[in-house]
Each structure stands twice: as structure tokens, then as C-alpha cells.
gemmi code that builds the backbone of each chain (N, CA, C; Angstrom):
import gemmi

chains = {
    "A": [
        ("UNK", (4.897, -10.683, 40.692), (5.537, -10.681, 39.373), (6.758, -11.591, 39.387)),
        ("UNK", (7.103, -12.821, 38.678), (7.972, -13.119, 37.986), (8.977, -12.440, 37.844)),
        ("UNK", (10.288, -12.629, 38.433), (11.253, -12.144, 38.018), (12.823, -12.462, 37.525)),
        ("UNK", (13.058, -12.507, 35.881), (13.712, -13.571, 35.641), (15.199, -12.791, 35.042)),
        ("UNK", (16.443, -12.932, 34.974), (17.569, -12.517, 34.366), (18.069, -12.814, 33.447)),
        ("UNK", (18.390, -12.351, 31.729), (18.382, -13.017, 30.607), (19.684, -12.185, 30.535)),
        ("UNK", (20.436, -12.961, 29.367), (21.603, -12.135, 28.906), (21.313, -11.779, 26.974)),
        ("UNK", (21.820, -11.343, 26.600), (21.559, -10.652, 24.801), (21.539, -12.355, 24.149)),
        ("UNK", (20.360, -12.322, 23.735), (20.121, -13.746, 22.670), (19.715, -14.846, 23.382)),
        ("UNK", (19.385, -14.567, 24.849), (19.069, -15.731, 25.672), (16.929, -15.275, 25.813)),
        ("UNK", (16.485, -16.177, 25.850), (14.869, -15.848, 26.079), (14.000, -16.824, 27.043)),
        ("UNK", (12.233, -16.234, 27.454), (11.805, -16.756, 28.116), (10.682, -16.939, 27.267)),
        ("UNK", (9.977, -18.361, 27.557), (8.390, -18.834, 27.061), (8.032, -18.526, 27.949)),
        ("UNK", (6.658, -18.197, 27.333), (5.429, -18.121, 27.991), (4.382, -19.139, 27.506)),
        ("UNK", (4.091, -19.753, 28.538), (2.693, -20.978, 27.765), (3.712, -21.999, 26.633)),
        ("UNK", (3.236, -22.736, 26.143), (3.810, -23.350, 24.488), (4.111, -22.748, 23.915)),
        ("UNK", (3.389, -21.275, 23.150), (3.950, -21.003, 21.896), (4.459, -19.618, 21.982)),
        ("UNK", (4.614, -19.156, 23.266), (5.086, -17.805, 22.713), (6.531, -17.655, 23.012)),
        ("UNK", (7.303, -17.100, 22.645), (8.980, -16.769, 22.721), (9.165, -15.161, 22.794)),
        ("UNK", (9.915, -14.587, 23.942), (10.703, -13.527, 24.148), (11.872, -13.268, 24.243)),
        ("UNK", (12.853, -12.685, 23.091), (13.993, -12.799, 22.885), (14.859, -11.237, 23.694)),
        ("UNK", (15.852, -11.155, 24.247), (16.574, -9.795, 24.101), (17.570, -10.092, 23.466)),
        ("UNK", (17.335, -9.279, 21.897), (17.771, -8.885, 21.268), (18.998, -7.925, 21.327)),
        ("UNK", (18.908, -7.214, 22.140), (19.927, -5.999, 22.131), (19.913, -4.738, 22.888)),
        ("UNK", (20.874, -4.790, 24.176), (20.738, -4.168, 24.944), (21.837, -2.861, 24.930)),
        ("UNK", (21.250, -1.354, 24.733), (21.502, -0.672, 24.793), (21.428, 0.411, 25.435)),
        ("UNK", (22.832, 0.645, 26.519), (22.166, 1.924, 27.444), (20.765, 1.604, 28.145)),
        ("UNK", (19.950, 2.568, 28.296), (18.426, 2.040, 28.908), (17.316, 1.172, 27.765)),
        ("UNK", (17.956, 1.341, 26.770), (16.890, 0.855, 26.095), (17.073, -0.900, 25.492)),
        ("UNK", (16.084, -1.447, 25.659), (16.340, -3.200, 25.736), (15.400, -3.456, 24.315)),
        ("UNK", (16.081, -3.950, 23.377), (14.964, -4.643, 21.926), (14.641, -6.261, 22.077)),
        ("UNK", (13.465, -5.947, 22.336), (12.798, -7.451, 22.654), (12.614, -8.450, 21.054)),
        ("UNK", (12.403, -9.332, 20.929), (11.724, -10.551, 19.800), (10.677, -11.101, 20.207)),
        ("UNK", (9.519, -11.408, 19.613), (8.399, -11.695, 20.053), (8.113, -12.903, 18.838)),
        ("UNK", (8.088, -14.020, 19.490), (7.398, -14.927, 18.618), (6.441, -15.666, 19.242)),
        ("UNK", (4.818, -15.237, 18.571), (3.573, -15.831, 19.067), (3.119, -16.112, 17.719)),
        ("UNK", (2.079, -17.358, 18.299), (0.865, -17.608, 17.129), (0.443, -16.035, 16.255)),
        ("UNK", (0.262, -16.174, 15.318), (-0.793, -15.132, 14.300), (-1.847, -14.245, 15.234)),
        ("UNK", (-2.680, -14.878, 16.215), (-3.804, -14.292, 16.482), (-3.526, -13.783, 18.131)),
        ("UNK", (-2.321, -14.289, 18.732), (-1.852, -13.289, 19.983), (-1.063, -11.873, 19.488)),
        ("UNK", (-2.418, -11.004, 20.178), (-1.675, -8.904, 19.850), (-0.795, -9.055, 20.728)),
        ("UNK", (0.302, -7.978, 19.767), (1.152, -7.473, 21.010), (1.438, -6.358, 20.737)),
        ("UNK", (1.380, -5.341, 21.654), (1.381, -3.763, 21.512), (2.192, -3.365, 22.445)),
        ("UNK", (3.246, -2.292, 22.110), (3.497, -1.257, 23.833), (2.563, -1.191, 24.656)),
        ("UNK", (3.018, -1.493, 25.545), (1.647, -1.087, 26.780), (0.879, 0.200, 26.962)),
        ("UNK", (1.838, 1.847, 26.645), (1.513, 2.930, 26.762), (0.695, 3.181, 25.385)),
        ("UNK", (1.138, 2.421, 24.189), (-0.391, 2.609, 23.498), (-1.512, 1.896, 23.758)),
        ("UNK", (-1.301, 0.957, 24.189), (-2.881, 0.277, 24.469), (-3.324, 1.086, 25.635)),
        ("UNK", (-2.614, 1.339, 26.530), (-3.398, 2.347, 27.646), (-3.798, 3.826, 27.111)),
        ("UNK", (-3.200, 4.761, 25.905), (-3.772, 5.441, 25.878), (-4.963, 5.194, 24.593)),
        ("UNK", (-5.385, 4.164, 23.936), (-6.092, 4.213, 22.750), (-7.164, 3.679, 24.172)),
        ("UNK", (-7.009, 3.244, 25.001), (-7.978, 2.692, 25.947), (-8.491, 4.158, 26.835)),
        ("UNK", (-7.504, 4.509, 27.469), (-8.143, 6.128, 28.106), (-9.085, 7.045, 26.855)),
        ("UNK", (-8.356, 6.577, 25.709), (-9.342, 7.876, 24.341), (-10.955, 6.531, 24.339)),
        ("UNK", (-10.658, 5.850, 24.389), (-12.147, 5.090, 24.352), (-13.025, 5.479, 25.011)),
        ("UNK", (-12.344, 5.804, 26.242), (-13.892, 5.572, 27.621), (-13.827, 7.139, 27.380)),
        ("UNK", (-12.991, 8.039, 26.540), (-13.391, 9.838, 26.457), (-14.331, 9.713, 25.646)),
        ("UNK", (-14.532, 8.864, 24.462), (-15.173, 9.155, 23.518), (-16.397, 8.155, 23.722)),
        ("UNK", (-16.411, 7.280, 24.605), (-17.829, 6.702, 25.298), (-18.975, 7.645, 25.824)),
        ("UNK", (-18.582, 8.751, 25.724), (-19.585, 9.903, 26.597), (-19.976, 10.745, 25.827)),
        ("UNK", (-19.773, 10.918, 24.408), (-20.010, 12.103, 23.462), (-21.577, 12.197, 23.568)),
        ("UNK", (-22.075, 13.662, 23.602), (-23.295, 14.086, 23.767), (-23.881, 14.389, 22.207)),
        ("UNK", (-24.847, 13.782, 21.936), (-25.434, 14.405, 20.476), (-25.146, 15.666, 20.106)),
        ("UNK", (-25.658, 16.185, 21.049), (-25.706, 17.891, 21.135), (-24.385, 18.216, 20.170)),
        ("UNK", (-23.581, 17.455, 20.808), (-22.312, 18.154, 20.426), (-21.583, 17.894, 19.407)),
        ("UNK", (-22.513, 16.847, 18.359), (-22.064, 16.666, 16.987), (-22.068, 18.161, 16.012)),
        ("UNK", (-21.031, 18.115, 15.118), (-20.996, 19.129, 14.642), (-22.203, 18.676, 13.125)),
        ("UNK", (-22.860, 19.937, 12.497), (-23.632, 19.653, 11.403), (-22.568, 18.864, 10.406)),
        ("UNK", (-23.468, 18.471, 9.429), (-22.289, 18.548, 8.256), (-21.619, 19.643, 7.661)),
        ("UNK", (-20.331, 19.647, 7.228), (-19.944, 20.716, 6.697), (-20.232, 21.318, 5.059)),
    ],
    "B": [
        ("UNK", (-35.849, -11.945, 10.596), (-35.867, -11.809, 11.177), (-36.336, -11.646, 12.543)),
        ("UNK", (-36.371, -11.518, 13.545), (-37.281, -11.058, 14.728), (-36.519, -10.148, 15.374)),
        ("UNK", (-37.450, -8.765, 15.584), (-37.063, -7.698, 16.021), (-36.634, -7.489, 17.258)),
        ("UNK", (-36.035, -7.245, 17.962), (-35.469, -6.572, 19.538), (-35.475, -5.458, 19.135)),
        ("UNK", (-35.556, -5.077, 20.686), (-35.779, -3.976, 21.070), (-34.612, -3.679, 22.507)),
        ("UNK", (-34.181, -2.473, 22.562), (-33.437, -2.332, 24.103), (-33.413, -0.914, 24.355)),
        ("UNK", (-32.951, -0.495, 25.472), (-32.971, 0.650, 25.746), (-32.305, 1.463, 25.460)),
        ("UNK", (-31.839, 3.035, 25.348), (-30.607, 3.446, 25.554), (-30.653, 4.645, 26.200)),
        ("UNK", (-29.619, 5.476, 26.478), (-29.770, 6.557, 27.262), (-29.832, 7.719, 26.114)),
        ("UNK", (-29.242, 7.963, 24.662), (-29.221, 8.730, 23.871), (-30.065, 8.588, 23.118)),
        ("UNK", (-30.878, 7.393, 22.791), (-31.927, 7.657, 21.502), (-33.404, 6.897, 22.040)),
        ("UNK", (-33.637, 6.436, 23.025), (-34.801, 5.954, 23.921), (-34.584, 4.705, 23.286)),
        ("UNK", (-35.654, 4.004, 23.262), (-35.953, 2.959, 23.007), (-35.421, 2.732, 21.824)),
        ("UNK", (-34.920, 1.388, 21.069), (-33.996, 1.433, 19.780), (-34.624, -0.328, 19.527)),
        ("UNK", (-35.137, -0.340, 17.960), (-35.570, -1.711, 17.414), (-34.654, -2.108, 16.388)),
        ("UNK", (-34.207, -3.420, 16.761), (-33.234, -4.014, 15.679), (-33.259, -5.527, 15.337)),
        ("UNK", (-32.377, -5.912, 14.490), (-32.934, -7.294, 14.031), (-31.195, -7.813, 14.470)),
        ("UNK", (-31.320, -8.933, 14.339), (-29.601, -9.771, 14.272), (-28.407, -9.240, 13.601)),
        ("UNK", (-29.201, -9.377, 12.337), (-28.722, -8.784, 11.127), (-28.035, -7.315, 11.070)),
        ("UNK", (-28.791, -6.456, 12.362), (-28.314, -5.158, 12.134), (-26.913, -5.165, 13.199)),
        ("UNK", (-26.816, -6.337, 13.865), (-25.707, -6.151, 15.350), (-24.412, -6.341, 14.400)),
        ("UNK", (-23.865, -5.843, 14.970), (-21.793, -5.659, 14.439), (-21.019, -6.955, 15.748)),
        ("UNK", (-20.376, -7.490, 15.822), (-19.840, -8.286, 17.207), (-18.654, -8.058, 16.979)),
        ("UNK", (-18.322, -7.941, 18.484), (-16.905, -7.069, 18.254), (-16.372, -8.914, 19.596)),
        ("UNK", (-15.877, -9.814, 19.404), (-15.297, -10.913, 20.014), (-14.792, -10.559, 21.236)),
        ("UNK", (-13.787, -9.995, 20.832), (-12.826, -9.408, 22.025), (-13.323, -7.725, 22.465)),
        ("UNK", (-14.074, -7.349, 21.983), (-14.713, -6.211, 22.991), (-14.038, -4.909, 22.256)),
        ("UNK", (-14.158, -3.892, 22.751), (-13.372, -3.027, 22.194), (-12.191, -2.148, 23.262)),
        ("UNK", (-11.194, -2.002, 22.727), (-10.171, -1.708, 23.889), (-10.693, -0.868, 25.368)),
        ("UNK", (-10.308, -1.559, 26.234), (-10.764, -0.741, 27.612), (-12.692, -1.490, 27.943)),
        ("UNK", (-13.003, -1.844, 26.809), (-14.442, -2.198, 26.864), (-14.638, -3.786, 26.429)),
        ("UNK", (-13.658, -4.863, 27.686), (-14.130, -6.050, 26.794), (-14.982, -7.332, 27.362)),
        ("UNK", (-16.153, -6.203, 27.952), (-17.439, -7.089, 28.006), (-18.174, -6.816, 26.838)),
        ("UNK", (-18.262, -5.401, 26.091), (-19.303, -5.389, 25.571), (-18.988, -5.924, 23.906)),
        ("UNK", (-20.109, -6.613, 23.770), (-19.727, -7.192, 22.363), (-20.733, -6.752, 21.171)),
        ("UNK", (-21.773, -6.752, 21.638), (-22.968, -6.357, 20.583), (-23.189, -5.007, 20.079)),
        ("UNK", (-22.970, -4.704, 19.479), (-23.182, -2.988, 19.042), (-24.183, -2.600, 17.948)),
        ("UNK", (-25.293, -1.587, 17.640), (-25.901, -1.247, 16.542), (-25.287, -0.080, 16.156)),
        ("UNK", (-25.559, -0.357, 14.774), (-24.728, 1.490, 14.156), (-26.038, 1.936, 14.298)),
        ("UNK", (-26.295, 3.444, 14.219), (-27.733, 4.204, 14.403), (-26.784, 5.562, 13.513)),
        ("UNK", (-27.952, 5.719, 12.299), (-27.424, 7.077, 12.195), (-27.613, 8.255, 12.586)),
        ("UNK", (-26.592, 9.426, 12.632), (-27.066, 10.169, 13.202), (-27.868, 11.301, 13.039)),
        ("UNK", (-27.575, 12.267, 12.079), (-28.694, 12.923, 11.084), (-29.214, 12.410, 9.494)),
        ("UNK", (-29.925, 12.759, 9.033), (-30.258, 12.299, 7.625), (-28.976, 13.505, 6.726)),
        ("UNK", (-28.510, 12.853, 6.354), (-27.187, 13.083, 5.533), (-25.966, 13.521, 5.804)),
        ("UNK", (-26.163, 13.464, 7.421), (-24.450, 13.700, 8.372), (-23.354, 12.331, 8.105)),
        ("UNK", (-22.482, 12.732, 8.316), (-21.257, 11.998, 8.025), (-21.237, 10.385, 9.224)),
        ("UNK", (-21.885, 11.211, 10.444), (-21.765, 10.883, 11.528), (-22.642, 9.363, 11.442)),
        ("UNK", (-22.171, 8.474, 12.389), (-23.502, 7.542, 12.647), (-22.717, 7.058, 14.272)),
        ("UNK", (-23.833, 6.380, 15.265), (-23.333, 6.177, 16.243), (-23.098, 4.831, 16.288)),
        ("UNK", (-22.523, 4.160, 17.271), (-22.256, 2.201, 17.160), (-22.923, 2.627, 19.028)),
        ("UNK", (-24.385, 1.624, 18.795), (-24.624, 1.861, 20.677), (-24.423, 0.718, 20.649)),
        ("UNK", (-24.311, 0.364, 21.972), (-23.718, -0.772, 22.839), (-25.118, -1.281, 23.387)),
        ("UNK", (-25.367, -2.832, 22.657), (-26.601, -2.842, 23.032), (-27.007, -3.662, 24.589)),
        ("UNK", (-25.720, -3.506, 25.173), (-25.482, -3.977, 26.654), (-25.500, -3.464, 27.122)),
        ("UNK", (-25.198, -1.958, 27.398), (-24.693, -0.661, 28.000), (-25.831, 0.603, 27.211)),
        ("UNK", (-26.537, 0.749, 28.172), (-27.319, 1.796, 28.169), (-26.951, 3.073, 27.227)),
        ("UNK", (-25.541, 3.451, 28.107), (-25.169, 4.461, 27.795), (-24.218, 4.890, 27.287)),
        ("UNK", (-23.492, 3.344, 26.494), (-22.399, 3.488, 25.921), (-22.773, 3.667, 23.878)),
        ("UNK", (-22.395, 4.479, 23.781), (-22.062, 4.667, 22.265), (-21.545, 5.790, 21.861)),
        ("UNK", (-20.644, 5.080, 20.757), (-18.823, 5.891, 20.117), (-19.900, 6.309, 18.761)),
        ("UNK", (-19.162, 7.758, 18.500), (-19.555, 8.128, 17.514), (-18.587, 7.977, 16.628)),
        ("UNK", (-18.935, 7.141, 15.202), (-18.113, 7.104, 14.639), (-17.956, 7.816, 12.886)),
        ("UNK", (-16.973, 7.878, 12.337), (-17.569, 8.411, 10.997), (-16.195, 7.654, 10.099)),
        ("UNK", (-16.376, 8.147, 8.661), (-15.708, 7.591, 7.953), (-14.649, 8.519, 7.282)),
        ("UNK", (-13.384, 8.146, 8.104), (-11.893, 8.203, 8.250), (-12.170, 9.361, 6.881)),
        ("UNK", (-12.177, 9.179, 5.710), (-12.030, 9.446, 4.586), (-12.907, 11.018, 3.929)),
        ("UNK", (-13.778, 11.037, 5.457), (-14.519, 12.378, 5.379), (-13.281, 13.356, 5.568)),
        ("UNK", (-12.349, 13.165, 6.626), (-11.632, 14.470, 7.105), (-10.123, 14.266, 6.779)),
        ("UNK", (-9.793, 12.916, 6.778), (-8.391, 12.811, 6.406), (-8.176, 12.587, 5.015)),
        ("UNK", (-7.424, 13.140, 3.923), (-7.168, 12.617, 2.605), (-6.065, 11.312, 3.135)),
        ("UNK", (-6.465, 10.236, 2.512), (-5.387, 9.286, 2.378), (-5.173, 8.744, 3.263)),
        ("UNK", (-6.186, 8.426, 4.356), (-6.120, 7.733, 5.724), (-6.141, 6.183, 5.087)),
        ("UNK", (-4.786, 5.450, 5.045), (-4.611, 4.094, 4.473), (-3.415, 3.243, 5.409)),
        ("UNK", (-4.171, 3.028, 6.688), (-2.975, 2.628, 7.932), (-3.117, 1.335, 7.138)),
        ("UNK", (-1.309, 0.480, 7.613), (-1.260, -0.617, 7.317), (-1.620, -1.306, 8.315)),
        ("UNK", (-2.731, -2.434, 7.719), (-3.097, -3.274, 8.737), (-3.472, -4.581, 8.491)),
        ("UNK", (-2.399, -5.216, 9.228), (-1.805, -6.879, 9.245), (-3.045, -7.962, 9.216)),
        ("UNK", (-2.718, -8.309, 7.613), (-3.557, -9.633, 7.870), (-4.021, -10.643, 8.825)),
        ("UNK", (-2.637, -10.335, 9.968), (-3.137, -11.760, 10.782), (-3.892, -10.570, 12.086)),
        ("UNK", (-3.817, -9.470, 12.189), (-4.622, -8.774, 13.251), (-6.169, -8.524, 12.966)),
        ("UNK", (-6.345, -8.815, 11.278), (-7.823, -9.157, 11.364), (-8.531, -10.597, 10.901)),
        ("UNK", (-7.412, -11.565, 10.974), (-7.993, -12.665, 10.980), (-8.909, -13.347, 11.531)),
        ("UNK", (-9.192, -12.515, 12.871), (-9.287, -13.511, 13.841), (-11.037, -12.975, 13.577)),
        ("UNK", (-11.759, -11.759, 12.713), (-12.645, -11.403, 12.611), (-13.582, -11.749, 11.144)),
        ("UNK", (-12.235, -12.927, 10.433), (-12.219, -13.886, 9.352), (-12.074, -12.915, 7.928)),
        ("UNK", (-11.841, -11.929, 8.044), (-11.247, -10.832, 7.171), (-9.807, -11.581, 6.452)),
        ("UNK", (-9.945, -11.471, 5.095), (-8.828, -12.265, 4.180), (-9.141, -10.880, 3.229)),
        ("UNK", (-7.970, -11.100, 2.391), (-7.614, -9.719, 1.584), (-9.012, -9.426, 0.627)),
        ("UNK", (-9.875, -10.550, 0.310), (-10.936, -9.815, -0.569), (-12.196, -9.403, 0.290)),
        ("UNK", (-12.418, -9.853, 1.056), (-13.187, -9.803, 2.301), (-13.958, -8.354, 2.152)),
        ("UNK", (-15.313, -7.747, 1.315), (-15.801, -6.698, 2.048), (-15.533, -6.042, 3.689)),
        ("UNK", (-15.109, -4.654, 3.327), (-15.085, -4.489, 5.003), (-15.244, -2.928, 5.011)),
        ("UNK", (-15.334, -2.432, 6.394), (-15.524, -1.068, 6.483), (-14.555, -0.613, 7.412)),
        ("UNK", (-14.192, 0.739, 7.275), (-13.190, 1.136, 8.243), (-13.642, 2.620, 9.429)),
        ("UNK", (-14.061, 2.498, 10.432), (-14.589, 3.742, 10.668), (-13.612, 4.524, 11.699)),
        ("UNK", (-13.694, 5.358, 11.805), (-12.742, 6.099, 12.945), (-13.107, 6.571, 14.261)),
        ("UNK", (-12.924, 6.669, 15.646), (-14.283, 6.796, 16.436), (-13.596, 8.303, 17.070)),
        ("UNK", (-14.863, 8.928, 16.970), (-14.763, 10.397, 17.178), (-14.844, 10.978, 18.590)),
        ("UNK", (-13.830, 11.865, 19.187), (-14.481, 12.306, 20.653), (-14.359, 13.644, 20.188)),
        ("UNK", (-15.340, 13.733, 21.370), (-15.593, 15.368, 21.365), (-16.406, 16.018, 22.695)),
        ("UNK", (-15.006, 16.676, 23.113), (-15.012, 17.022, 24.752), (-16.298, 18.076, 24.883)),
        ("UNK", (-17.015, 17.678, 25.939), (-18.390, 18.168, 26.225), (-18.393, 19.982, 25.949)),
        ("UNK", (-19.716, 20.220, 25.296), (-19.981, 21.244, 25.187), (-19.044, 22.114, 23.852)),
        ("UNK", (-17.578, 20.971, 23.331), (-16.480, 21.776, 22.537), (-16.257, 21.004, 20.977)),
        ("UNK", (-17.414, 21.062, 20.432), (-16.998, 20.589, 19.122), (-16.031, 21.072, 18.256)),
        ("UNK", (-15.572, 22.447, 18.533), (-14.429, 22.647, 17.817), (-13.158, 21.914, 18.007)),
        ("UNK", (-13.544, 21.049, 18.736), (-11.984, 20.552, 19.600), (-12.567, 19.042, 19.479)),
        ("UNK", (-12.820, 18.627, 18.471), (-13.517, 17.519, 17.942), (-12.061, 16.978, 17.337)),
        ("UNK", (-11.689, 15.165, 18.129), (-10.543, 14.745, 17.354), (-11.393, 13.607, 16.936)),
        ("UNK", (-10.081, 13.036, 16.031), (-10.443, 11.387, 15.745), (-9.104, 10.698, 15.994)),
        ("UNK", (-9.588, 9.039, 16.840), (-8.796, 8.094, 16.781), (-8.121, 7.690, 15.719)),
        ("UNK", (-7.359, 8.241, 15.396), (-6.824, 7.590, 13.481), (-5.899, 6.542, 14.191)),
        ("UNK", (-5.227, 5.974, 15.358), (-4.563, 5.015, 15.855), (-5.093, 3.525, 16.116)),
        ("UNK", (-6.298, 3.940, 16.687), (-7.527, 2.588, 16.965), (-8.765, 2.623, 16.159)),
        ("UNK", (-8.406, 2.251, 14.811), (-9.760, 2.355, 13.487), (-10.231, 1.078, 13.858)),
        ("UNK", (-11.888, 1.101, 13.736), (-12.785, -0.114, 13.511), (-13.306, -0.562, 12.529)),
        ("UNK", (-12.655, -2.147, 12.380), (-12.845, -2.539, 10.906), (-14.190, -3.873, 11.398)),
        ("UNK", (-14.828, -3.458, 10.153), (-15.733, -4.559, 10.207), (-15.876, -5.448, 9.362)),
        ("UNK", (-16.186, -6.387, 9.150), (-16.528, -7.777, 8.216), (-17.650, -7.174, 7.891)),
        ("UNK", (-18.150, -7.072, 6.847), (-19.311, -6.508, 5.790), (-19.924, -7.787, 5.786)),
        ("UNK", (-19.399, -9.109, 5.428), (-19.790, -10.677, 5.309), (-20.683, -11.078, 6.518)),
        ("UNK", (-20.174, -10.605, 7.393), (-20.635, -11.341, 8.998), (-20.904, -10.447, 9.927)),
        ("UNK", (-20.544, -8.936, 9.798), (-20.749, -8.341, 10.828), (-19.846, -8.568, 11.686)),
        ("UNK", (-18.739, -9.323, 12.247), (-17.537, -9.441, 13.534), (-16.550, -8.165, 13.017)),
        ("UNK", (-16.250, -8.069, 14.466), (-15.223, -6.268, 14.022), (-14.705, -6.593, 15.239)),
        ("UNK", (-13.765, -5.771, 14.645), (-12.232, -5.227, 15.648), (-11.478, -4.225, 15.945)),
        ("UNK", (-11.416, -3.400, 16.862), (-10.445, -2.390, 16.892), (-9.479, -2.893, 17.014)),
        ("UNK", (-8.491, -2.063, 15.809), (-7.197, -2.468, 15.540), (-6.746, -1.373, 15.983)),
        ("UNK", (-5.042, -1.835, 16.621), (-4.499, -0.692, 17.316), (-3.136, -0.561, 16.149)),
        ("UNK", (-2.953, 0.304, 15.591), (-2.004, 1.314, 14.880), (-0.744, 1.768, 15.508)),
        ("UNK", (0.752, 0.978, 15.397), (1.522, 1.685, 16.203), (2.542, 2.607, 15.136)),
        ("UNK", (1.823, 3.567, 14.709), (2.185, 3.918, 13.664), (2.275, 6.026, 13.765)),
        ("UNK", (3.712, 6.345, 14.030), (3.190, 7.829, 14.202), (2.358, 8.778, 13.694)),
        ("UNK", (2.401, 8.228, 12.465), (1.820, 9.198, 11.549), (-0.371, 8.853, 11.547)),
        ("UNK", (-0.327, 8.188, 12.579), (-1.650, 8.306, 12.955), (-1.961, 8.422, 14.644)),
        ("UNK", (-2.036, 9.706, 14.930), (-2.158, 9.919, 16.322), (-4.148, 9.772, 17.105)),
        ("UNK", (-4.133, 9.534, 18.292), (-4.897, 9.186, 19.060), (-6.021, 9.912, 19.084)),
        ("UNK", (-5.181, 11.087, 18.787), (-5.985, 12.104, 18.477), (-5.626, 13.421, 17.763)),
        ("UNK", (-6.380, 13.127, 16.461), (-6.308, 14.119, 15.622), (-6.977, 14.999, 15.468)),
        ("UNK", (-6.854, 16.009, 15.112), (-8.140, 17.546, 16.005), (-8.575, 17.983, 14.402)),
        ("UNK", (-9.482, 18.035, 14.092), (-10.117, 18.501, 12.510), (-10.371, 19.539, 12.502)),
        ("UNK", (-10.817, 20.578, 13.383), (-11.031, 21.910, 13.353), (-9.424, 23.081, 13.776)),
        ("UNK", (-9.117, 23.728, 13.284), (-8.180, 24.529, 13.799), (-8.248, 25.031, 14.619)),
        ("UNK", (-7.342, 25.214, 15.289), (-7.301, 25.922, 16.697), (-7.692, 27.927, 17.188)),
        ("UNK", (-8.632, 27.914, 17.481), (-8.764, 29.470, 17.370), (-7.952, 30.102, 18.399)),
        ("UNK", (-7.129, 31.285, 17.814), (-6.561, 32.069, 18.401), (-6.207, 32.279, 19.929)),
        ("UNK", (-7.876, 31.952, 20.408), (-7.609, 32.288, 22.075), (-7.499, 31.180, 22.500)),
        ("UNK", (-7.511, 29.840, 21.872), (-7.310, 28.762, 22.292), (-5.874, 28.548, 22.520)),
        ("UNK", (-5.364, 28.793, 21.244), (-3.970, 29.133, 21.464), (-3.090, 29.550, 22.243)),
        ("UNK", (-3.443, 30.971, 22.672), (-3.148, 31.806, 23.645), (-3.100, 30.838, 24.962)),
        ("UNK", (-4.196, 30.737, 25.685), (-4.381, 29.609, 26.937), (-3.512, 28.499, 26.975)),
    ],
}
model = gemmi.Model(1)
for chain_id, residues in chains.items():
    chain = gemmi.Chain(chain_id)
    for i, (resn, *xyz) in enumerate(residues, 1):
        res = gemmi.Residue()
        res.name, res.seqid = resn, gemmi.SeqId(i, " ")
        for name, pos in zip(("N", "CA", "C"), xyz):
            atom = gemmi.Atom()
            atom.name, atom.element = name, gemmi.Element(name[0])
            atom.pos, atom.b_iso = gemmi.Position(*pos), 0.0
            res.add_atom(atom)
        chain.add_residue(res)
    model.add_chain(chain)
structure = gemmi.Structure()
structure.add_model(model)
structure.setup_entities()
């Protein structure tokens, strides 16, 4: 891993077009700026890992276990 | 058309045309080899229909439509996060929600209201879009909780 030291309003590229700003550092918590093209996602990591753990739960559903209609 | 055919582990053998495949580009989160999916429904007049994975034997999300169980399920979702599936504001599209339901416990049946799958009605390309939005959790439970569930 890359490991780089920024101060509040200073940032790092990635590739050409993307930009990471710190914004504002508070106590433990750091507010990033993100400037990418339109079509690069960017998500918290702990939601993409858990909408990804609920995927592969719900990859296994058994017919059986559909409920009728109500 | 010309028909295919493939296997699966939940409904045997399954015949489909081009026309009936959904393509998901980028795969679906946690899943991004698989791209080809058929919807299959699941009973004659259930809510339910499945999306199988027509790569994966044994992969298919049951999904249903958001609007069966939630009143007013209307996440905001960014033009440019479904661009890339050529979705523009008039764009026919569908929104489905994908359902789990822990073995043997349908009462304990949630839905993804965080990662909804939208599809291009035009073309068939879809995307799970991810929702960072509280008021739609990962998992939302539709049945109430019975008593001894509680208890435990």
C-alpha cells in the first residue's frame, strides 16, 4: 500500500482524472472530496462489503422457502 | 430468435431466447463474472420471479417488486450511476429488490432496499445500484417478529 501524508486542502490523483481532497480533519474523523469522471462509483467500503455479503446470502434462497402470495 | 437452452440447479433445464437475457456489465456486487441473467417466474400470480444466472448453475436472486411490501420505496438514484446502463430520465426501466430468505425461515424473509436492480426495459443492461441512504437498510424484514423470536 501506498503511503502518502496530506495536510487540510492539500490532495492526491489517482490515474488522470480522479482527485482526493481532505477536506476537514476532525478528531478521528477525516472528510474526503472526490472528483471522478460520471461513470467511476464510489461508495464506503463497509457498504459495498455488506450489500456484497447480503448478495452471496441471498444467492442460495431455496424455492421451498418462498412465501405464497399474501 | 434462436432458442438456448442451459442448465440450472433450481428449475432443470431452462429455454430462452436473447431477447429474454437482462446483462448486468459490471456483474452484480460480490458477483462480477456473472453477466447474463434470465428472470423465470416463480408461481402463476406470486409477486416473486427469480433472475438465474445463466453462467452459474446455481446462482439465482429472488427478486420482487419493491412496491409489493414497501409503500413509497422511491430511493434517489443518480443519473450518472445509471448511465453507464444508457438509462436517461425517460428511459423505460424496472426496479426490483432482491429478496433473502434464511433457509427453512420465511418468516424472517428481508429485502435489499439498499442494493435495488434497475433495468433498461429498452435493452435489457442492468445494474445494481448501491443506496447510501439510511432510510433504506440491507435488510428489511417484512414479516414481524414473533414473540419467541424476540425473546431469543
Amino acid at each position: 500500500m501506498l503511503v502518502l501524508t496530506r495536510k487540510v486542502n492539500q490532495s492526491i490523483v489517482i490515474g488522470d482524472d480522479i482527485e482526493v481532497v481532505v477536506l476537514e480533519v476532525r478528531g478521528e474523523q477525516i472528510r474526503l472530496g472526490i472528483k471522478a469522471p460520471r461513470d467511476v462509483v464510489v461508495h464506503r467500503k463497509e457498504i459495498y462489503d455488506q450489500i456484497q455479503e447480503e448478495n452471496k446470502a441471498a444467492s442460495g434462497v431455496d424455492p421451498k422457502d418462498v412465501p405464497d402470495s399474501d | 430468435m434462436k432458442q438456448q437452452t442451459t442448465e440450472t440447479a433450481r428449475f432443470g433445464r431452462i429455454t430462452y431466447t436473447d431477447g429474454d437475457l437482462v446483462s448486468f456489465d459490471q456483474g452484480l456486487v460480490g458477483f462480477p463474472g456473472l453477466s447474463s441473467f434470465v428472470f423465470i417466474q416463480h408461481k402463476e400470480g406470486s409477486p416473486f420471479r427469480w433472475m438465474q444466472s445463466v453462467d452459474e448453475a446455481d446462482v439465482a436472486f429472488l427478486v420482487v417488486d419493491p412496491a409489493h411490501y414497501v409503500d413509497g420505496y422511491a430511493p434517489e438514484i443518480a443519473e450518472t450511476s445509471v448511465e453507464s446502463v444508457g438509462i436517461v430520465s425517460e428511459t423505460p426501466r424496472l426496479v426490483y429488490t432482491i429478496v433473502s430468505i434464511p433457509p427453512g425461515k420465511p418468516e424472517e424473509m428481508t429485502l435489499n432496499l439498499a442494493g435495488p436492480i434497475v433495468v433498461n426495459l429498452e435493452t435489457g443492461r442492468a445494474k445494481q445500484i448501491v443506496i447510501e441512504d439510511e432510510c433504506y437498510p440491507i435488510r428489511h424484514r417484512v414479516f414481524e417478529k414473533k414473540q419467541s423470536e424476540e425473546a431469543a
